[in-house]
C-alpha positions in Angstrom: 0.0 0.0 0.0 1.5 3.2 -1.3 0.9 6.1 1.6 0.7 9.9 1.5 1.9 11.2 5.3 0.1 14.9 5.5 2.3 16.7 8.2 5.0 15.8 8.9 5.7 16.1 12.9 6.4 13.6 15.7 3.1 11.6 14.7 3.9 11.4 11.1 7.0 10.3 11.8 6.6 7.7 13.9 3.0 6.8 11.2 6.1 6.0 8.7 8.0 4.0 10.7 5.3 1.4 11.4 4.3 1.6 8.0 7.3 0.7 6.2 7.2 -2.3 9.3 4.2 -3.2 8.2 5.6 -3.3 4.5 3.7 -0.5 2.9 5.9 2.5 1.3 5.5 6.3 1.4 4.8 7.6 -1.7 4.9 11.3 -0.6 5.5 13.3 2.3 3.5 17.1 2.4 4.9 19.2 5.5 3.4 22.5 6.5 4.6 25.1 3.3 5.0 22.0 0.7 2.4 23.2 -2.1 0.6 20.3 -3.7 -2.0 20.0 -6.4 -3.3 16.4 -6.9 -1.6 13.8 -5.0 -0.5 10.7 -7.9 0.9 7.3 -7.4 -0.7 6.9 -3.5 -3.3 4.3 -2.8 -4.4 6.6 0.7 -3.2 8.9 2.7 -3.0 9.8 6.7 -3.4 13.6 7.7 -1.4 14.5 11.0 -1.3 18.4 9.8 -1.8 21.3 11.7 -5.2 22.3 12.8 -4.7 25.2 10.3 -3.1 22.8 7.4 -6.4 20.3 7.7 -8.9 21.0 5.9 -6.7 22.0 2.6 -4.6 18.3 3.2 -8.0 16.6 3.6 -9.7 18.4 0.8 -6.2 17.9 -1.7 -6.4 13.9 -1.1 -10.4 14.0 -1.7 -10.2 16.0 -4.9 -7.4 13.4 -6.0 -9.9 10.4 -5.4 -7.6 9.1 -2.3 -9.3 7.7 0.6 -8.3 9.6 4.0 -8.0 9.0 7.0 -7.3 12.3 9.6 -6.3 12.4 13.4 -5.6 15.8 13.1 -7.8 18.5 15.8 -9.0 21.9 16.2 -10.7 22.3 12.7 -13.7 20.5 13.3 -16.2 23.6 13.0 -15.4 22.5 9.0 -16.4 19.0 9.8 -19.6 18.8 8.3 -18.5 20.7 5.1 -15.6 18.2 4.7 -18.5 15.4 4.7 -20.2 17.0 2.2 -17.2 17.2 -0.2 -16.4 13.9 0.5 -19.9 12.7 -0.4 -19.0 14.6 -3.9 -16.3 13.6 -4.4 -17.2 9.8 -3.9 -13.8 9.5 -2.1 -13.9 7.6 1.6 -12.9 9.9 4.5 -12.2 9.3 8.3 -12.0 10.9 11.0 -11.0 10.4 14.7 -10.1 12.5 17.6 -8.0 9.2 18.7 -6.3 6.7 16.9 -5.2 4.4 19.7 -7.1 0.8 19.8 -6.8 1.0 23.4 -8.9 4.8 23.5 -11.0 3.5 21.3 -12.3 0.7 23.8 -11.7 3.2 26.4 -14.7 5.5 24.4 -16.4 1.9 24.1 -16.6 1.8 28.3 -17.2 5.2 28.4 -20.4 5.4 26.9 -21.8 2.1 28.7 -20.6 3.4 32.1 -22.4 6.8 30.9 -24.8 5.1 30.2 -25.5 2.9 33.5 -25.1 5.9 35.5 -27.0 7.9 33.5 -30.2 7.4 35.6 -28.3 8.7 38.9 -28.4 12.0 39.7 -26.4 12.3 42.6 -22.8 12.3 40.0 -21.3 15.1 39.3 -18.5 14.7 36.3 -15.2 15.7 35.6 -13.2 15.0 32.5 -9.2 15.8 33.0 -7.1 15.4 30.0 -2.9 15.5 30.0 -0.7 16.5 27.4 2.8 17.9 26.3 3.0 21.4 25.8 3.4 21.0 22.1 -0.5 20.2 21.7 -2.3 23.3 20.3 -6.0 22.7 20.6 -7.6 22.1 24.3 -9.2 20.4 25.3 -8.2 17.5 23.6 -10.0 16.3 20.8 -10.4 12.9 22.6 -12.0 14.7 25.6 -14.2 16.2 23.7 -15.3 12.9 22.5 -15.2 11.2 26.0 -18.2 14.4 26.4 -20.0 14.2 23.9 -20.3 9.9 24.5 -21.3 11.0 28.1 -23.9 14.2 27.0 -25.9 11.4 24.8 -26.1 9.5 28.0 -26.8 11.5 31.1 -28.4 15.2 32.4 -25.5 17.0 31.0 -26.1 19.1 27.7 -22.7 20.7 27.5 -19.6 20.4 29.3 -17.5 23.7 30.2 -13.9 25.2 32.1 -16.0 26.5 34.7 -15.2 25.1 38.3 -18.3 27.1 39.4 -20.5 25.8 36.9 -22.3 22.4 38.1 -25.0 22.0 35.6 -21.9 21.1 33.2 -19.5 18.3 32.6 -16.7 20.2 34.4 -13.1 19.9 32.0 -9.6 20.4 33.1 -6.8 20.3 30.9 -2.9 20.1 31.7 0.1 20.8 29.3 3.1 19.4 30.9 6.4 17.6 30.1 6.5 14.6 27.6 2.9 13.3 28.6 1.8 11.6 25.2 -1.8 11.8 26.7 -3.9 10.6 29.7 -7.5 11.2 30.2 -9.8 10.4 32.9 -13.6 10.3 33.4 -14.6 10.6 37.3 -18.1 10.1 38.7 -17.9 11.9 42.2 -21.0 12.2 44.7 -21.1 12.4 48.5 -20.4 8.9 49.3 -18.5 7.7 46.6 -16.5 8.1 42.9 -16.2 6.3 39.9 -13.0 6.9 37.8 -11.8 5.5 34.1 -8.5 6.7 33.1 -6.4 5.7 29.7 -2.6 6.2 29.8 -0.9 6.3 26.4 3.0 5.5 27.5 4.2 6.7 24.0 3.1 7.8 20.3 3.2 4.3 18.8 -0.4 3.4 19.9 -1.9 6.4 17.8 0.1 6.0 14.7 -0.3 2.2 14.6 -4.2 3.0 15.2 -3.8 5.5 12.3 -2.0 2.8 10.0 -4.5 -0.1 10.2 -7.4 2.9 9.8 -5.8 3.1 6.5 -5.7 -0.5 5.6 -9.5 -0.4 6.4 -10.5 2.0 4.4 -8.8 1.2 1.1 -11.2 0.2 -1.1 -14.5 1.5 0.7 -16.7 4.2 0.4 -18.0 6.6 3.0 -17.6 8.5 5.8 -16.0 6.2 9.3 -14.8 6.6 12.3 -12.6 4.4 14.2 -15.4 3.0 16.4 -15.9 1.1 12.5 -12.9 -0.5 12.8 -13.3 -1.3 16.1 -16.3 -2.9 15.6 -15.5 -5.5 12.2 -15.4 -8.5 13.1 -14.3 -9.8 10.0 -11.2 -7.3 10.0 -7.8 -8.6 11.4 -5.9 -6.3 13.1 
């Protein structure tokens, strides 16, 4: 499988070292000021951009009829208009706030515990998410996820900064030293807490998630997320 890496960072670095494992080649690499019209000779691509570089990388693959599959945050106010000309294009697109398998059971438990607790309203909930100080967007994108799962599930509408505000999914996020990302969803009432935490211990979870995304995809058509991955049973990882 011939792969285009969009961005070029720590992610998409590490994306082509387990690709060429995996015995797939790189067929072009497009960093932040690399002007690119049609992408040739690539069976898909992986976008691992900038928040500002996204929507261009996703739409340049799409108008070149080359599945994508982005991990990329921060741009998703465009995400609806990026379905849209994937639909016209008739080129398969994906999107994830989290490639890791292991987050994507964690969302998996997330949403059944939201949804078990759902009918208590004693539980207040807090969401913390840990990164490096290189991440631009906060909250995470997978927190945001994590939120959304539980706002489907329980009294919350909207989750917020705001300590003072306890109508809301309280977030916290933390940019500190070479923390690839931990997140954790706590139930707390009077007498008791619930917690669920993932730890990433390195970057190779998310780009091997990323990788196998993009074996997936080649040769479908739609719009996915990882939770359809996750869920084929006739796939092998």
């Amino acid at each position: 499988m011939k792969i285009a890496l969009l961005g070029y960072g720590k992610m998409g670095r590490e994306i082509e070292k387990i690709s060429l494992e995996r015995g797939h080649s790189i067929s072009i690499i497009i960093d932040r000021e690399d002007l690119v019209d049609k992408l040739i000779n690539t069976d898909v691509a992986i976008n691992f951009s900038t928040p500002d570089s996204a929507v261009n990388n996703i739409k340049l693959s799409l108008d070149s009829s080359i599945p994508i599959v982005s991990g990329t945050t921060g741009w998703l106010e465009n995400y609806d208009d990026i379905v849209e000309h994937s639909k016209k294009t008739n080129t398969s697109f994906m999107y994830s706030s989290n490639y890791s398998l292991g987050v994507n059971l964690f969302f998996e438990l997330n949403k059944k515990l939201a949804t078990l607790v759902g009918n208590y309203k004693d539980y207040n909930i807090n969401i913390e998410e840990i990164h490096h100080k290189q991440k631009l967007d906060k909250p995470s994108g997978t927190a945001i996820t994590l939120a959304d799962e539980i706002i489907v599930n329980s009294k919350y509408s909207e989750w917020s900064f705001d300590k003072n505000n306890k109508d809301t999914i309280k977030m916290i996020s933390k940019r500190e030293d070479n923390i690839p990302g931990t997140h954790t969803v706590q139930y707390n009432s009077k007498i008791d807490s619930l917690e669920i935490k993932h730890t990433a211990h390195n970057r190779k979870g998310f780009a091997l998630g990323a990788v196998i995304a993009a074996e997936w995809i080649l040769n479908k058509k739609g719009v996915f997320n990882m939770s359809d991955v996750i869920k084929d049973t006739n796939f092998k990882f």
